[in-house]
N, C-alpha and C positions, 0 to 999 in steps of 0.2 A: 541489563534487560529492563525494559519499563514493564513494571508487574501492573501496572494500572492500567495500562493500555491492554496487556493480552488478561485480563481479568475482564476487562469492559469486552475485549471479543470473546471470550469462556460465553456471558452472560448473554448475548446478541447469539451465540450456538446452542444454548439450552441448558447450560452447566447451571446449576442450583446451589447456595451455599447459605449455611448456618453460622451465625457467629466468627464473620469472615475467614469459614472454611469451607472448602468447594465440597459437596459431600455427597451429592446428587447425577448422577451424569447420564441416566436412563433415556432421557431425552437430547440429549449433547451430539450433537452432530460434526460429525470433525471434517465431512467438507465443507458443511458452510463453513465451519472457523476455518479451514486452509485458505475457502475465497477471499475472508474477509481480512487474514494476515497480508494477502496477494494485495488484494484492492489495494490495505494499508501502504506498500510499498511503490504500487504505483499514484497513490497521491502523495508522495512526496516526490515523485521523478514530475508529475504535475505542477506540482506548485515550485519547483527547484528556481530561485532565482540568480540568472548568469548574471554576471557583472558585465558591461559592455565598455566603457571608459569614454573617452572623447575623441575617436579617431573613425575612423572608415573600417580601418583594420580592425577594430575593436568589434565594431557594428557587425562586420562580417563572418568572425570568429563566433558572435552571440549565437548568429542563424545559425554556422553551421554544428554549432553545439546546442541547439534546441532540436534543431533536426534529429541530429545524434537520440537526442532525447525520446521525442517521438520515437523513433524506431525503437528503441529498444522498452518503452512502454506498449509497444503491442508487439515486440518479441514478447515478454512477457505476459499479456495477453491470450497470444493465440497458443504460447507453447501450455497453459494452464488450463485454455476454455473458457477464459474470463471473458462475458460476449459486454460490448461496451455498452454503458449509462448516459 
């Protein structure tokens, strides 16, 4: 698990911490952090780069696996209530 990354979203939810210890969470909000775990995975289905090669066949396996993609970056989405940016 990268503890850097869900520390940076603790910190973006409201978690507070002393002596890089979380210690605070009176204001911590754990939808936002559920959103922002959610977002986190849908920018990496975003940024995902297909390899496509040198053929026709390659070209059109890319779309239909970008496609892929999209859809299921707003499966994720709407099954969450992530409204898009």
């Amino acid at each position: 698990m990268n503890e850097k990354l869900i520390n940076s979203l603790m910190w973006k939810a409201g978690a507070k911490f002393e002596m890089m210890n979380w210690v605070h969470y009176d204001d911590f909000d754990y939808e936002k952090f559920a959103q922002l775990i959610i977002k986190e995975c849908i920018e990496e289905i975003e940024t995902y780069r297909i390899p496509v090669g040198n053929s026709a066949a390659g070209e059109i396996a890319c779309e239909w696996t970008y496609d892929a993609l999209k859809d299921i970056r707003q499966n994720i989405k709407d099954r969450f209530g992530i409204s898009s940016e």
